[in-house]
C-alpha positions as CSV (number, residue, x, y, z in Angstrom):
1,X,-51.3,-39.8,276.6
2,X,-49.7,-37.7,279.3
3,X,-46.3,-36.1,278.8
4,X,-44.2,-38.6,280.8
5,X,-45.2,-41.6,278.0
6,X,-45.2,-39.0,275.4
7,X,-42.1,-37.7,275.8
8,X,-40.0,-38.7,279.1
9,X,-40.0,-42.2,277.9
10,X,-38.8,-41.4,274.1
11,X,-36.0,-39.8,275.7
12,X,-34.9,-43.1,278.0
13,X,-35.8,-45.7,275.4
14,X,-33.6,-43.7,273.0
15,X,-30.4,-43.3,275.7
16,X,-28.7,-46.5,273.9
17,X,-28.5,-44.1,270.8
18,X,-26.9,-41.2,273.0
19,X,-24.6,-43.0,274.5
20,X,-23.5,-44.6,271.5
21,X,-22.1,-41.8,269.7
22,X,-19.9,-40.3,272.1
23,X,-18.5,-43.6,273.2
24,X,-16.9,-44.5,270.1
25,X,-14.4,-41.7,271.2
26,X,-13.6,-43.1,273.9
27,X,-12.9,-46.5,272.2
28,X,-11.6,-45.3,268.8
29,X,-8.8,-47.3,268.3
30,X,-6.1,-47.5,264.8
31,X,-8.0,-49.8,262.3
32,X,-9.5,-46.8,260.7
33,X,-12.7,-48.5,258.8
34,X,-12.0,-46.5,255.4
35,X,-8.5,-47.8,255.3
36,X,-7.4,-44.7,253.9
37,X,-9.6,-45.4,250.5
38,X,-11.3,-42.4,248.7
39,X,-14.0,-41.9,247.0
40,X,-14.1,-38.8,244.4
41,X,-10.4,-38.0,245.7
42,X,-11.8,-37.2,248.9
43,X,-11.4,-39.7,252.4
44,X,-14.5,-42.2,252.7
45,X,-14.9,-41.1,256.4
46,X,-11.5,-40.2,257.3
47,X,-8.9,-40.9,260.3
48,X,-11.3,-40.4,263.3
49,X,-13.6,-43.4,262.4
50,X,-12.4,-46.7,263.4
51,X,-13.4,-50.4,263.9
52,X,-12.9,-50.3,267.7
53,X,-15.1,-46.8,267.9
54,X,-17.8,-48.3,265.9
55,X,-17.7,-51.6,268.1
56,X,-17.0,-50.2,271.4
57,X,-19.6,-47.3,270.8
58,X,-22.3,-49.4,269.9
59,X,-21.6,-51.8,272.3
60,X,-21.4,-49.4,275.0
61,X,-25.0,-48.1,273.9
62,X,-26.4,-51.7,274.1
63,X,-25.2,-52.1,277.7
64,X,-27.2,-48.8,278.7
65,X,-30.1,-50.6,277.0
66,X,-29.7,-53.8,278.8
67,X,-30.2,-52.0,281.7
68,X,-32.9,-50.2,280.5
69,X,-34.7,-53.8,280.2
70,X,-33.7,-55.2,282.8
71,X,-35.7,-51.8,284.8
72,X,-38.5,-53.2,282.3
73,X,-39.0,-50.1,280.2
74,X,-38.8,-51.4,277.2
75,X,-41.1,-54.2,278.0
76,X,-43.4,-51.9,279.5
77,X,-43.7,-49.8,276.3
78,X,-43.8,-52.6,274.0
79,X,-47.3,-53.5,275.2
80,X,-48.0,-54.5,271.6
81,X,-45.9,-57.8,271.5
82,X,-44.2,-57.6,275.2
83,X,-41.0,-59.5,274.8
84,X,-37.6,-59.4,275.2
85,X,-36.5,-60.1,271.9
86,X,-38.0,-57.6,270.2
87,X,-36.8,-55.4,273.3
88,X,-32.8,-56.4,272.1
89,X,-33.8,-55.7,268.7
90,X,-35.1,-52.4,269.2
91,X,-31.6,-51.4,271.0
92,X,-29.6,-52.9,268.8
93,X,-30.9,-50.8,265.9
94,X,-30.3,-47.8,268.5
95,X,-27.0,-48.1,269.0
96,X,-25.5,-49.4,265.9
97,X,-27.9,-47.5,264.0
98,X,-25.8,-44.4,266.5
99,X,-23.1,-45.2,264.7
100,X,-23.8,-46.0,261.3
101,X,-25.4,-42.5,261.3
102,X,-22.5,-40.8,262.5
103,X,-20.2,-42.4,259.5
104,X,-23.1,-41.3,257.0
105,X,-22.5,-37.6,258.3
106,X,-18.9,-38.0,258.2
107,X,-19.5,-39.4,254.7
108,X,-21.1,-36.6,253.6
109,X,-19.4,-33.9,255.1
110,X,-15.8,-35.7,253.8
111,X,-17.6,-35.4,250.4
112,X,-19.1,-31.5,250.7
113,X,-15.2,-31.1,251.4
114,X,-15.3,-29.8,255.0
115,X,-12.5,-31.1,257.1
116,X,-12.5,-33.6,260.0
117,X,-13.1,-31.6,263.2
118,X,-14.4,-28.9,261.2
119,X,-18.2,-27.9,262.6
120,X,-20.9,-28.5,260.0
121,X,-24.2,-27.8,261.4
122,X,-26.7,-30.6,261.3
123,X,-24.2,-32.8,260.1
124,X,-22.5,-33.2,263.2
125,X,-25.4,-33.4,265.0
126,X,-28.3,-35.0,263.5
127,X,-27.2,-38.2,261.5
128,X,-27.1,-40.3,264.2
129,X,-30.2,-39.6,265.3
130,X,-32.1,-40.0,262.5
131,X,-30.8,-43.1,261.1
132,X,-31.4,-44.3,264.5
133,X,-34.8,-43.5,264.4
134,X,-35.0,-44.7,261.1
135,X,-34.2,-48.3,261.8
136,X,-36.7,-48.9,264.6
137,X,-39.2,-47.5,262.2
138,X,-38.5,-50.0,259.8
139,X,-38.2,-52.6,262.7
140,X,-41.6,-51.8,264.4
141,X,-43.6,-50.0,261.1
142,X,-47.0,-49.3,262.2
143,X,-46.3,-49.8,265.6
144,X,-43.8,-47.0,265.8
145,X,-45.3,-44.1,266.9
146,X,-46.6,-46.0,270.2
147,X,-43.2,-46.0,271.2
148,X,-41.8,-42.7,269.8
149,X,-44.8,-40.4,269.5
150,X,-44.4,-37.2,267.7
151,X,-43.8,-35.1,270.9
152,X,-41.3,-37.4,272.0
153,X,-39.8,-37.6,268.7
154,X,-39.7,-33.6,268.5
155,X,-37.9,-33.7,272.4
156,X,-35.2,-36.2,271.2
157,X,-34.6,-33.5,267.9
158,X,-34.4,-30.6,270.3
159,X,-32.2,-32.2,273.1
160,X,-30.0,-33.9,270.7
161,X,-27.6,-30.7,269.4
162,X,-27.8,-29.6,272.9
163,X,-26.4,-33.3,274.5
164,X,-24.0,-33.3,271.3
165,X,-22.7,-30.2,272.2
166,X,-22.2,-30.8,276.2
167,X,-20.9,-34.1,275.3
168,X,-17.8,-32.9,273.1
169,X,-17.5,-30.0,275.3
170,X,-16.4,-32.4,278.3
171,X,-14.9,-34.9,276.1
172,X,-12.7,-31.6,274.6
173,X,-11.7,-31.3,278.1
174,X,-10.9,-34.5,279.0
175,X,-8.4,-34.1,275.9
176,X,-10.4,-37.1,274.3
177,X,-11.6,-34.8,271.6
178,X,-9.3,-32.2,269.2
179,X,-12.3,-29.4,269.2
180,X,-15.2,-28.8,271.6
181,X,-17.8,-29.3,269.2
């Protein structure tokens, strides 16, 4: 395995997850999805998750992988079953697995008691990835790691707090975020 399928390909296969997550700013809309409800006395995910950001985010994610198919990517590195559906699956479970991660980390850092905006390392960065990750490992089980190898998987870890940061950095500037982080 050289280090274009080991790792360059990860990366693109898992671009329906990073665009995902920053996109549900950019829809994020007023049905906020914890209606205001708390658990423990403290918000479920607070004011800055909403049904529109969830929707539009993931949708937005599954459009970047639709054109990552229609390039024939995916296909290509499904050479186990090579076929679309398990190709829509795949970023399906990338994108809205995006975003369920990021309202498990704003979950958990509502219930650790840091406020929204407020930088938690890991926390603000991480979530979505993993859960991401997760859910195609469930999806493809053994079959995994010819799609995501370990070098690729330890690429996508490295670049993601590096993209997450760039990301709200612009987004703070384009006055779409409160904080640049």
């Amino acid at each position: 395995m050289n280090w274009l399928t080991s790792i360059i390909i990860p990366i693109i296969l898992f671009l329906p997850s990073y665009v995902a997550n920053p996109s549900a700013v950019i829809f994020g809309g007023k049905i906020i999805i914890d209606g205001g409800r708390k658990i423990r006395g403290r918000r479920i995910f607070g004011d800055h998750k909403t049904l529109s950001g969830f929707l539009g985010g993931g949708l937005a994610g599954v459009l970047v992988g639709i054109v990552i198919i229609a390039i024939g990517i995916y296909w290509r590195a499904l050479s186990y079953s090579n076929n679309f559906y398990s190709s829509i699956i795949i970023v399906l479970l990338l994108s809205f697995g995006s975003m369920l991660g990021d309202l498990i980390g704003s979950f958990l850092k509502r219930q650790l008691n840091f406020e929204p905006g407020e930088e938690v390392l890991f926390l603000d960065q991480y979530p979505f990835a993993i859960v991401s990750l997760f859910l195609v490992y469930l999806y493809l089980k053994g079959n995994f790691f010819d799609l995501f190898p370990w070098p690729g998987i330890i690429a996508i870890l490295i670049l993601t707090p590096l993209l997450h940061r760039a990301v709200n950095i612009i987004g703070f500037k384009m006055k779409l975020k409160d904080v640049p982080y």
